[in-house]
C-alpha positions in Angstrom: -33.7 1.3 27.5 -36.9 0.3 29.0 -37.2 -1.4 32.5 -40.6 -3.1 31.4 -40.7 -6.9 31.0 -41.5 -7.9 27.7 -44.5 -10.5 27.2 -44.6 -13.7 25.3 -45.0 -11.7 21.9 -42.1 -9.2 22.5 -44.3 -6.1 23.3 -43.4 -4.5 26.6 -46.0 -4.9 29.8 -47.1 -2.3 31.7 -46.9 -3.9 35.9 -49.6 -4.7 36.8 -50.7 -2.5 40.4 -52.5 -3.5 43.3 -54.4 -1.8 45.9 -55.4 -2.8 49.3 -58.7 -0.9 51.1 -58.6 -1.8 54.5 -62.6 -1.3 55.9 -63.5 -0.6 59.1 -67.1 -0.4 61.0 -67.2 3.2 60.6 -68.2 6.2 63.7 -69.2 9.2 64.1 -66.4 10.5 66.5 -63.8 11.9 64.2 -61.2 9.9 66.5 -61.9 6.8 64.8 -61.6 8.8 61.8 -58.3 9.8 62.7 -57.1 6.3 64.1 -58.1 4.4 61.2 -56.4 6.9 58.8 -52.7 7.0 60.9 -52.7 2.7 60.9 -53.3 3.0 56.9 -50.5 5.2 57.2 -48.1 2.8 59.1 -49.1 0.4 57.2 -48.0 2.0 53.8 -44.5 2.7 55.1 -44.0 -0.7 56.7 -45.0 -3.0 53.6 -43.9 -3.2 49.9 -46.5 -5.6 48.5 -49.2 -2.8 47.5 -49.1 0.2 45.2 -51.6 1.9 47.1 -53.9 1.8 50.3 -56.8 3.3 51.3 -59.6 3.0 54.1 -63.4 2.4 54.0 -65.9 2.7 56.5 -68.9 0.2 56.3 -71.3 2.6 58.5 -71.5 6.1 59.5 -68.4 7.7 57.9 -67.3 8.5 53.8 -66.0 7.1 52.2 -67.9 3.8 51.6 -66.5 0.6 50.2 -67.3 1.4 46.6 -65.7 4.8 47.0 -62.3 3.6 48.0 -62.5 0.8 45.4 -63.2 3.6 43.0 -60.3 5.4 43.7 -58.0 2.6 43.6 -59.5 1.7 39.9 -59.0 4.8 39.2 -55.0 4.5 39.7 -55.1 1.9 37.7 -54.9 -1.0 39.8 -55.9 -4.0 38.6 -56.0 -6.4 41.8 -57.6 -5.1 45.1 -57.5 -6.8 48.3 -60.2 -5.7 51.3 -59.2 -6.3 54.2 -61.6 -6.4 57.2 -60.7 -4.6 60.5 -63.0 -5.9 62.8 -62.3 -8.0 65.6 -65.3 -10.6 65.6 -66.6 -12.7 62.5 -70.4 -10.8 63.3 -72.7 -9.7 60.6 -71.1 -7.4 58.6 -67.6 -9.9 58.3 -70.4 -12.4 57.4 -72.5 -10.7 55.5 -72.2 -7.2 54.9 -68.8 -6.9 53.2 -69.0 -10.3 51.2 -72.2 -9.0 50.0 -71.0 -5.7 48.8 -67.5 -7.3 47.6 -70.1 -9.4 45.1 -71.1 -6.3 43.6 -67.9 -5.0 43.3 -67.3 -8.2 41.3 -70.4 -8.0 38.9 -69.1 -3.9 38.4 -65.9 -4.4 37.5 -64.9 -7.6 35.4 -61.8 -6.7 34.2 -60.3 -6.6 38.8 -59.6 -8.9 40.9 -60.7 -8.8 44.0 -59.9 -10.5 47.1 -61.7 -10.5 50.4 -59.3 -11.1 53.2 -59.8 -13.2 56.6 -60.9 -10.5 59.1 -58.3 -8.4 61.8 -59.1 -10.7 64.5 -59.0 -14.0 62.8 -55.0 -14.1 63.3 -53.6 -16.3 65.7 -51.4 -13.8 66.9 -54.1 -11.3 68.2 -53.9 -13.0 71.8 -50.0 -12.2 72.1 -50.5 -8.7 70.7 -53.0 -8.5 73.5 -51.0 -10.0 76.6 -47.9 -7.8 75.5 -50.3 -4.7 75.6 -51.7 -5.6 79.0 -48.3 -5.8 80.1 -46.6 -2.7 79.2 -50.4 -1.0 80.4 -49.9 -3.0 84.0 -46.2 -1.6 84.0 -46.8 2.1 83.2 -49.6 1.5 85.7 -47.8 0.9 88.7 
């Protein structure tokens, strides 16, 4: 017995898997590195919508944007969503990422991709940011 749906013509469908690359500014301190790589980790254990995550770095650290995307086609995910971690809407939130998420586009036809609001577009940042100031202020005093 197969757990597959069936399609409209009665032939079994392989789910379809998506991937998430959340893409940083990138460094050259190997703590960013790190930082960047335990949050995709959280991240992966706290959240059931994607089959698989990985990080990018837009400047100064592998893998690039095209790499991650890569690896995610490569486990056969079909729909990939980017998802910029960067505070400010600057240049590369602008410009850089859409730019390169273009050409992702134009390489591979047969994804979907999806460019994500930026990290500090939520609404919610501000509370995230009293509530750290606050525990910071108590372990402080």
């Amino acid at each position: 017995m197969s757990l597959l749906p069936e399609s409209t013509s009665g032939q079994q469908e392989i789910p379809k898997k998506n991937g998430l690359v959340l893409i940083a500014h990138g460094s050259r301190s190997p703590l960013a590195t790190k930082e960047l790589i335990a949050l995709s980790e959280k991240i992966k254990s706290n959240q059931n919508s994607y089959n698989h995550i990985e990080i990018a770095f837009l400047e100064l650290t592998p893998p690039c944007l095209h790499e991650s995307v890569e690896k995610l086609i490569g486990k056969d995910c079909v729909s990939i969503d980017i998802y910029p971690f960067f505070l400010n809407s600057g240049r590369h939130v602008g410009k850089d990422i859409p730019a390169q998420c273009a050409e992702l586009i134009d390489r591979h036809p047969d994804c979907t991709f999806n460019l994500l609001e930026h990290f500090g577009a939520n609404p919610k940042i501000a509370d995230v940011v009293c509530s750290h100031i606050a525990t910071l202020q108590k372990t402080a005093r």
